[in-house]
NUKE-483728 format. One record per residue (C-alpha): residue number from 0; x, y, z. Coordinates in Angstrom, 3 decimals. Layout:
BEGIN
+-----+----------+----------+----------+
! pos !       xx !       yy !       zz !
+-----+----------+----------+----------+
! NUM !        X !        Y !        Z !
...
+-----+----------+----------+----------+
This chain:
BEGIN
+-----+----------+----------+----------+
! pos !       xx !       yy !       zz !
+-----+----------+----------+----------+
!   0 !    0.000 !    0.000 !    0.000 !
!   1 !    1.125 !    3.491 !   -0.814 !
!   2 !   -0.037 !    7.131 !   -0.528 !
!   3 !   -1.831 !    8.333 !   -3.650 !
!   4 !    0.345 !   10.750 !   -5.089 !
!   5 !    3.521 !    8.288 !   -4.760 !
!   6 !    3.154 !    7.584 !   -8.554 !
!   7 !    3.080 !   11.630 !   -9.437 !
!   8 !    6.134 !   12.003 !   -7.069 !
!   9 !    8.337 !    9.479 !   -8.307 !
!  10 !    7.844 !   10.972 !  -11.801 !
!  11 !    8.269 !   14.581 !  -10.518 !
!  12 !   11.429 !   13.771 !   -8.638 !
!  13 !   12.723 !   11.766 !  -11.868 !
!  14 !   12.290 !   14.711 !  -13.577 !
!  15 !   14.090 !   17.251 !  -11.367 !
!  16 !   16.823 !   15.006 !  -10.442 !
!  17 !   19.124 !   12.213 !  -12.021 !
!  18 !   20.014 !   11.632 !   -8.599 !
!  19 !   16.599 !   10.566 !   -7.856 !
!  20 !   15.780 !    9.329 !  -10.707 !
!  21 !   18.662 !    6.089 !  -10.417 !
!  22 !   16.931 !    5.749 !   -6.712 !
!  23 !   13.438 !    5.359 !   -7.797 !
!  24 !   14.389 !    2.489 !  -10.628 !
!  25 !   16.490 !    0.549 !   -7.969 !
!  26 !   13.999 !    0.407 !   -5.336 !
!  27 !   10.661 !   -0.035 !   -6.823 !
!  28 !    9.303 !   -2.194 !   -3.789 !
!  29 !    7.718 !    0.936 !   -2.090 !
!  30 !    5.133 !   -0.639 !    1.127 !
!  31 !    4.047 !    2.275 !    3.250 !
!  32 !    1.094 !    1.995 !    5.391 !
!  33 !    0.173 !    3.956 !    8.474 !
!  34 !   -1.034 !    1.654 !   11.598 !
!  35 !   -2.539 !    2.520 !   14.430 !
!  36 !   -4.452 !    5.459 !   15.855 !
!  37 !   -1.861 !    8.678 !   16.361 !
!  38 !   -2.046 !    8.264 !   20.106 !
!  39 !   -0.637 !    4.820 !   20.266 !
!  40 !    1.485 !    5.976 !   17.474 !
!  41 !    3.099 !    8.611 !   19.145 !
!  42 !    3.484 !    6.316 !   22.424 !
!  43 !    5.103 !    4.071 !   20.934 !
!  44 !    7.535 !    6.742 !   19.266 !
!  45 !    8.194 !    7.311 !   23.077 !
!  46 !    8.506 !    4.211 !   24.143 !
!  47 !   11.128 !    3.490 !   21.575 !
!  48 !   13.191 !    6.212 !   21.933 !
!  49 !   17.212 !    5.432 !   22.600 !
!  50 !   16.539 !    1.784 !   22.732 !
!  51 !   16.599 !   -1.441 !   20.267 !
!  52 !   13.635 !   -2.457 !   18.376 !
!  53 !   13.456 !   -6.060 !   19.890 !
!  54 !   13.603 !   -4.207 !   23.319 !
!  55 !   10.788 !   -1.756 !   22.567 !
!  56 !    8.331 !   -4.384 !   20.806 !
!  57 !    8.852 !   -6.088 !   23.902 !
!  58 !    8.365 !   -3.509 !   26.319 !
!  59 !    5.377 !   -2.176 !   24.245 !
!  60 !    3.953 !   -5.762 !   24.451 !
!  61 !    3.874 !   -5.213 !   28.467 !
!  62 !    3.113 !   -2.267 !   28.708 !
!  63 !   -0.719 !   -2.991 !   26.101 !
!  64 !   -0.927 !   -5.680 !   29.049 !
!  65 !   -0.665 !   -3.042 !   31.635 !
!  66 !   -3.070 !   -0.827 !   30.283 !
!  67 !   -5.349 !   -2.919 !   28.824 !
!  68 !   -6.882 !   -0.486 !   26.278 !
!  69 !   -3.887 !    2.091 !   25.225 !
!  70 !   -5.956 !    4.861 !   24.887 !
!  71 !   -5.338 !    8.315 !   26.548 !
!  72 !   -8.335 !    7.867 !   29.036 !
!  73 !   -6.654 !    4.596 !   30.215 !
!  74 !   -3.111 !    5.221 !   30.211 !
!  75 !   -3.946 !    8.878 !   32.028 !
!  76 !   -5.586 !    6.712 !   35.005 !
!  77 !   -2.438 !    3.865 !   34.979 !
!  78 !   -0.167 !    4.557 !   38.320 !
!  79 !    3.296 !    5.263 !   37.540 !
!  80 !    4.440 !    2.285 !   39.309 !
!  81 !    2.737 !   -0.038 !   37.026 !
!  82 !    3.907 !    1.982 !   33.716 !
!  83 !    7.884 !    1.474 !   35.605 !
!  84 !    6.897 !   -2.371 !   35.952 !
!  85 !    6.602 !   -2.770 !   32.372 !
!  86 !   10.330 !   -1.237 !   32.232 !
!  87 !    9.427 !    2.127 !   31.406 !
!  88 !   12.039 !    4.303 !   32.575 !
!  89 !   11.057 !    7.277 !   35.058 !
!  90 !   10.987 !    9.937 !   31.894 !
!  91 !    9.105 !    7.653 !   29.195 !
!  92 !    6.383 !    7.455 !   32.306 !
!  93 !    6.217 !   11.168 !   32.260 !
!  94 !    6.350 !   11.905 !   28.719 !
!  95 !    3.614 !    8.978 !   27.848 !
!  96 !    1.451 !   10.208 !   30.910 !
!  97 !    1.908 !   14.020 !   29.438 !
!  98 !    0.876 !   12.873 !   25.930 !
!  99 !   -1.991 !   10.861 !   27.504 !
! 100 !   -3.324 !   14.687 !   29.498 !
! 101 !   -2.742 !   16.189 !   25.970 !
! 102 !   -4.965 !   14.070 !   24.206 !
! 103 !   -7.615 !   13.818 !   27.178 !
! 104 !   -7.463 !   17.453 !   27.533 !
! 105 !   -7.877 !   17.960 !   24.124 !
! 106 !   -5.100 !   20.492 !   23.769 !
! 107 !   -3.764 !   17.936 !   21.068 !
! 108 !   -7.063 !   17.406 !   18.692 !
! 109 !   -6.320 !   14.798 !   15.379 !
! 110 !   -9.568 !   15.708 !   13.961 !
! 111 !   -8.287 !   19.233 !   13.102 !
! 112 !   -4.769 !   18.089 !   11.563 !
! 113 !   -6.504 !   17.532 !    8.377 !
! 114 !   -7.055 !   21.334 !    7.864 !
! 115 !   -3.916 !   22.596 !    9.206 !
! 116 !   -0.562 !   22.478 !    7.702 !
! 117 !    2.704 !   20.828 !    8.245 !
! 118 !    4.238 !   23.227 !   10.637 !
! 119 !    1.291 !   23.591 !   12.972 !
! 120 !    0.668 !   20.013 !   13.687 !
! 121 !    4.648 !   20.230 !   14.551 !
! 122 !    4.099 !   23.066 !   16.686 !
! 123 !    0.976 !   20.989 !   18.407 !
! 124 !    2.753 !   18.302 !   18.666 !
! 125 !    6.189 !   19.582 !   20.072 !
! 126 !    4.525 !   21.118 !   22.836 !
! 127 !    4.447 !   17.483 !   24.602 !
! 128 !    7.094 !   16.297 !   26.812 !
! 129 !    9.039 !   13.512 !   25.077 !
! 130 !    8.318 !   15.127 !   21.816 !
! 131 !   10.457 !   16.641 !   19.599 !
! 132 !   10.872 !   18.184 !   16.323 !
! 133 !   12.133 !   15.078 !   14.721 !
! 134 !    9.822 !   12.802 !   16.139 !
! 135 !    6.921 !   14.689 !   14.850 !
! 136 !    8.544 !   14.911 !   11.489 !
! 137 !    8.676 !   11.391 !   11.667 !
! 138 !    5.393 !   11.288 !   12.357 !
! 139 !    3.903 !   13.382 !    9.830 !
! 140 !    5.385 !   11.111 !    7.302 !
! 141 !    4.839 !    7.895 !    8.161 !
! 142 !    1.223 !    8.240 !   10.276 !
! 143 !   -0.159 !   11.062 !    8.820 !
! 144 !    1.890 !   10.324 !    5.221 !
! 145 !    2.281 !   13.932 !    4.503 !
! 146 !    4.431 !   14.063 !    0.889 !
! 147 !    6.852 !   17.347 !    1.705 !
! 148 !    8.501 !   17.038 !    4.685 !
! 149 !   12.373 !   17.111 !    4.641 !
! 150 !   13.692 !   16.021 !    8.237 !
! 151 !   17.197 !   17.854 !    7.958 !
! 152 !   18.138 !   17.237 !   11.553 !
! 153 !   18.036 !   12.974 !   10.852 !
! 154 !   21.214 !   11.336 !   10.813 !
! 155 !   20.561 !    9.114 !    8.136 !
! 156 !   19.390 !   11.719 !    5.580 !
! 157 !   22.357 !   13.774 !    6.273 !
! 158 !   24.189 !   10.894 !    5.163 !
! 159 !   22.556 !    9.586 !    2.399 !
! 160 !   23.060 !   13.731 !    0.911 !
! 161 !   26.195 !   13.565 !    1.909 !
! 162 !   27.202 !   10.536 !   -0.415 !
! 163 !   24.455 !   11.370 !   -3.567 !
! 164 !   25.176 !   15.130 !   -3.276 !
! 165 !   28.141 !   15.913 !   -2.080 !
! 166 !   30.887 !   12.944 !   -2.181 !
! 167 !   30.840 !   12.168 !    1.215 !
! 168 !   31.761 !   15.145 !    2.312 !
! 169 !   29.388 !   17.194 !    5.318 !
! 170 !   26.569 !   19.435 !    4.625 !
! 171 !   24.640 !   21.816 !    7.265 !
! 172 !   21.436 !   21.959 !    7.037 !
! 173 !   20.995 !   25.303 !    5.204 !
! 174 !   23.069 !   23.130 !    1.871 !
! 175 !   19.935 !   20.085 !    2.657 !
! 176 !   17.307 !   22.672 !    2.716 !
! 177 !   18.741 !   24.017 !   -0.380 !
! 178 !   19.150 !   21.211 !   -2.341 !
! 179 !   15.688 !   19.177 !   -1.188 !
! 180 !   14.260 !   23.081 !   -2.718 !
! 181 !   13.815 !   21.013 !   -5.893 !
! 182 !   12.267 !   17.750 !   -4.835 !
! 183 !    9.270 !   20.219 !   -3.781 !
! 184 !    6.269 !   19.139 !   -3.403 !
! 185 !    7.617 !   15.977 !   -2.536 !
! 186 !   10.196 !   16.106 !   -0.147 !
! 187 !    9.214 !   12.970 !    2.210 !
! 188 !    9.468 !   10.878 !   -1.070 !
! 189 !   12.662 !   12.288 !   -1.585 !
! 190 !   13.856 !   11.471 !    2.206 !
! 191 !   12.169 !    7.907 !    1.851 !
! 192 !   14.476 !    6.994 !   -1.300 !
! 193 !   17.745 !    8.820 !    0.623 !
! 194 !   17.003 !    6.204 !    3.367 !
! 195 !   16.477 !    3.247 !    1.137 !
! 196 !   19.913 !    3.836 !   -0.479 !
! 197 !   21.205 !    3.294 !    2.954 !
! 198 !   19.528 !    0.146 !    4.189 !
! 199 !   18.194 !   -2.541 !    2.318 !
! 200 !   15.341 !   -2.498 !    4.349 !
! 201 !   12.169 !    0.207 !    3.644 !
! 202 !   12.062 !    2.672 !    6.357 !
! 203 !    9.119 !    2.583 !    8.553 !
+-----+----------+----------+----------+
C-alpha cells in the first residue's frame, strides 16, 4: 500500500533530479502503510526512543498488558508504578502520561490536523514532553503520510546527501534545505528513497 500521489512524485522527482531518478528504478518495492491510531502511534515513538527495536516491541507488548486499552483515558488513570513495571524508565512514564493529558485534555485534537498544515501540527505536537521536532517529522510522514517534509536534523538523511550530493563530504542543514528546494512538493518521497539507499530495508 502506498499514498496516492507516490506515482506523481516518483515521476516529478525523476524529472528534477538524475540523482533521484537512479533511486526510484532501484527500489521499486515501495510498502508504506500507516497503523494505528496517532495516540498509540506517538506512544510508541516514546517508548522506543534510545533503545533497540526487539527491546521496545517487547516492552510495548507489556506495557498494552498493563493498560489494557492504550488509549489516553486509560493510560492517564495507569499509576506510575505499574507503567515502571513494564520497564518504562522514570521519563518515558512522564512523557507517555503528558501525551496521555494532551490528548484527554484535548489540547492535542487529530480531527483538526486535516485542515492545518505541516508546521502547525509540529508546533501541536512539540509542545508534549518527550516530543520533539524530529519525532513529529517522523510522524507526519509515516502516520499522517504527509508528501513534503524534509527532516534535515536525521542522521541518516544527512548521510545519504552527503554521499548522492556531495561525495561524502558534510553538509549543514541550510546546503539540505537548499538542495531538497527542488524535490518540492515531494520532499518525504525524496527522504524515503535517501534512506532506502542506505539500508536494504524500507524505512518505517
Amino acid at each position: 500500500m502506498t499514498p496516492e500521489y507516490w506515482e506523481e512524485a516518483k515521476r516529478h522527482l525523476s524529472r528534477r533530479d538524475p540523482v533521484l531518478k537512479k533511486l526510484v528504478k532501484a527500489y521499486r518495492d515501495v510498502d508504506i502503510t500507516s497503523r494505528g491510531d496517532a495516540f498509540q502511534t506517538l506512544a510508541r515513538a516514546i517508548v522506543g526512543q534510545q533503545i533497540s527495536v526487539k527491546a521496545a516491541k517487547s516492552i510495548w507488548s507489556r506495557f498494552e498488558q498493563c493498560s489494557g486499552a492504550v488509549t489516553p483515558e486509560a493510560v492517564a488513570a495507569l499509576a506510575p508504578e505499574s507503567m515502571r513495571a513494564c520497564g518504562l524508565s522514570a521519563a518515558k512514564v512522564r512523557y507517555i502520561h503528558d501525551l496521555a493529558a494532551h490528548f484527554a485534555s484535548g489540547s492535542v485534537k487529530p480531527r483538526r490536523w486535516p485542515k492545518m498544515d505541516d508546521e502547525a501540527i509540529i508546533e501541536d505536537l512539540v509542545r508534549v514532553k518527550g516530543i520533539g521536532r524530529w519525532s513529529a517529522e517522523m510522524f507526519l510522514m509515516f502516520h499522517l503520510m504527509r508528501p513534503d517534509l524534509l527532516p534535515v536534523d536525521d542522521l541518516g538523511l544527512r548521510r545519504a546527501m552527503e554521499r548522492q550530493f556531495n561525495r561524502g563530504k558534510p553538509l549543514d542543514k541550510a546546503r539540505m534545505r537548499k538542495i531538497g528546494e527542488r524535490w518540492a512538493p515531494y520532499r518525504s518521497v525524496a527522504s524515503w528513497y535517501l534512506w532506502r539507499s542506505l539500508e536494504p530495508v524500507a524505512a518505517e
